[in-house]
C-alpha positions, 0 to 999 in steps of 0.5 A: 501496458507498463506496470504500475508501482503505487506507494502506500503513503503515510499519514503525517501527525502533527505532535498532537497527533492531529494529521499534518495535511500540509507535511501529507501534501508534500509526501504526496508531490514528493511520490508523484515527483518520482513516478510512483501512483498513491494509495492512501489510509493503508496499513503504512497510513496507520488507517486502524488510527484514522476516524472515519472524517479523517479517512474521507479528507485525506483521500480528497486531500490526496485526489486534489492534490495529485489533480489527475497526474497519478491514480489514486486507490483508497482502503475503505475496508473495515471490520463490518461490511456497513462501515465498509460500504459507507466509506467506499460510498465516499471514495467513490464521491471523491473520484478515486481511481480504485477502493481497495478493501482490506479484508475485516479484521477481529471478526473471523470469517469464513471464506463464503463470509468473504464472498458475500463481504466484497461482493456487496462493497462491489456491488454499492459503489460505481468504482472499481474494487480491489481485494487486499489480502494481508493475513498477518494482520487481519487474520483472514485470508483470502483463498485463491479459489474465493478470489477466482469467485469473485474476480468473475464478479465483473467489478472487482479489478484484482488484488492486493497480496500483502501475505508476504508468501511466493506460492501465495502469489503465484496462485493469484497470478494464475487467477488473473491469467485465466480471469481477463480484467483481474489484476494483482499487485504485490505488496511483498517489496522483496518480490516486485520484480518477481511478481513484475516478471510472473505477470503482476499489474504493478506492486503497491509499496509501503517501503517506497515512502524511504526509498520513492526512487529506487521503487520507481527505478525497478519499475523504469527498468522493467519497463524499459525492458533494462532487467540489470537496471531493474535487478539492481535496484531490487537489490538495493530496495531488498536489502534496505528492506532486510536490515530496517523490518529486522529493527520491529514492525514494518509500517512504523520502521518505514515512518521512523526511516522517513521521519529521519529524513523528513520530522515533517512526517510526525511519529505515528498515533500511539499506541504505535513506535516510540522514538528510540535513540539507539534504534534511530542511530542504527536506522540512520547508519542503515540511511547513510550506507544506502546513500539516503540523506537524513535530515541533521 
């Protein structure tokens, strides 16, 4: 079975930080165009800055408009288990392919505190759930030992890590080899074609928003079984990724990085990244040395 790479697709914003659903329509062709598959109101959607009505429209926007031609995974995942069931009961109205749910944020949870969490989001929807692991920003962590307990729970599909740690992932990955029906995506963009050749279903991508056809090139390249093509392109998007995350906080240099190549996108809700000349000028020079055009 080919592996799956999936962009989570920023949210655009008009000046008024109001969202630009036709500026998101066309970053959404834009991904569909280069072979990538959507997640929306992710960390790299600024979904912390989003209301629950605009969670709900940008996923039917989304699913209108990708009209079936890619799979579409929705973060429904909030601080409370009952915010979190009711947007996953909207999700799952809409018809997205999966519902990823972030694991809660501010309130500190035990690892049975999890169990019980994802299990009763699983339990009210009829779409299939992935975990999403990101510690650094929600300072919960989803252990391997409680992903292997909930794996045996029959509707969630697998996990997203985004912890950014090898050995972290390679844990999941044990779990989904002994666990028929768990899959795990890497959301560690300097370890896709690592994670595609230790036995990932795909990858889901914030970086792949600046660089659509270099994260759609390691994929055709794994599955072509093309491992130079694959490697190369690796390089590329690891080097890119290096050079941008050492600027500031990752999700708002890949909206900056993309902003520059499209201002359609919009600047992100405050309190997020301010325009900076001096960061745009080293943002640009880093665009032109990967041979990515910025808009003039």
């Amino acid at each position: 079975m080919s592996k799956k790479a999936f962009v989570a697709l920023v949210t655009c914003f008009n000046e008024d930080e109001t969202i630009n659903f036709d500026a998101t329509r066309a970053q959404i062709r834009r991904q569909v165009a280069a072979g990538n598959n959507i997640m929306c109101a992710g960390a790299n959607g600024d979904f912390t800055a989003l209301t629950f009505e605009e969670k709900v429209k940008l996923a039917e926007v989304v699913v209108a408009e990708v009209d079936g031609k890619v799979d579409v995974i929705a973060n429904a995942g909030m601080p409370a288990t009952f915010e979190t069931i009711k947007l996953a009961k909207e999700f799952d109205r809409i018809g997205v392919t999966a519902i990823a749910v972030i694991t809660p944020f501010f309130i500190a949870c035990t690892q049975d505190g999890l169990i019980r969490h994802f299990s009763n989001v699983a339990d009210a929807v009829d779409t299939p759930i992935y975990l999403y692991d990101i510690p650094p920003r929600t300072q919960n962590h989803i252990e391997p030992e409680t992903a292997r307990t909930l794996a045996a729970h029959g509707h969630i599909a697998g996990i997203k890590d985004s912890g950014g740690a090898k050995e972290t992932l390679e844990a999941y990955l044990a779990v989904a080899r002994d666990m028929p029906g768990f899959d795990v995506y890497s959301g560690s963009d300097h370890l896709v074609l690592w994670a595609l050749q230790n036995g990932a279903a795909g990858c889901i991508s914030g970086l792949g928003n600046a660089l659509p056809d270099i994260l759609a090139g390691i994929l055709k390249g794994y599955n072509d079984g093309d491992i130079a093509e694959a490697e190369r392109q690796q390089a590329i998007f690891t080097a890119f990724r290096t050079d941008l995350y050492a600027l500031g906080f990752a999700p708002a240099m890949v909206k900056r990085a993309l902003f520059l190549q499209d201002a359609s996108v919009g600047a992100s809700r405050q309190p997020a990244l301010l325009p900076d000349l001096e960061q745009d000028r080293k943002i640009v020079g880093m665009l032109d040395r990967f041979g990515v055009a910025a808009s003039s």
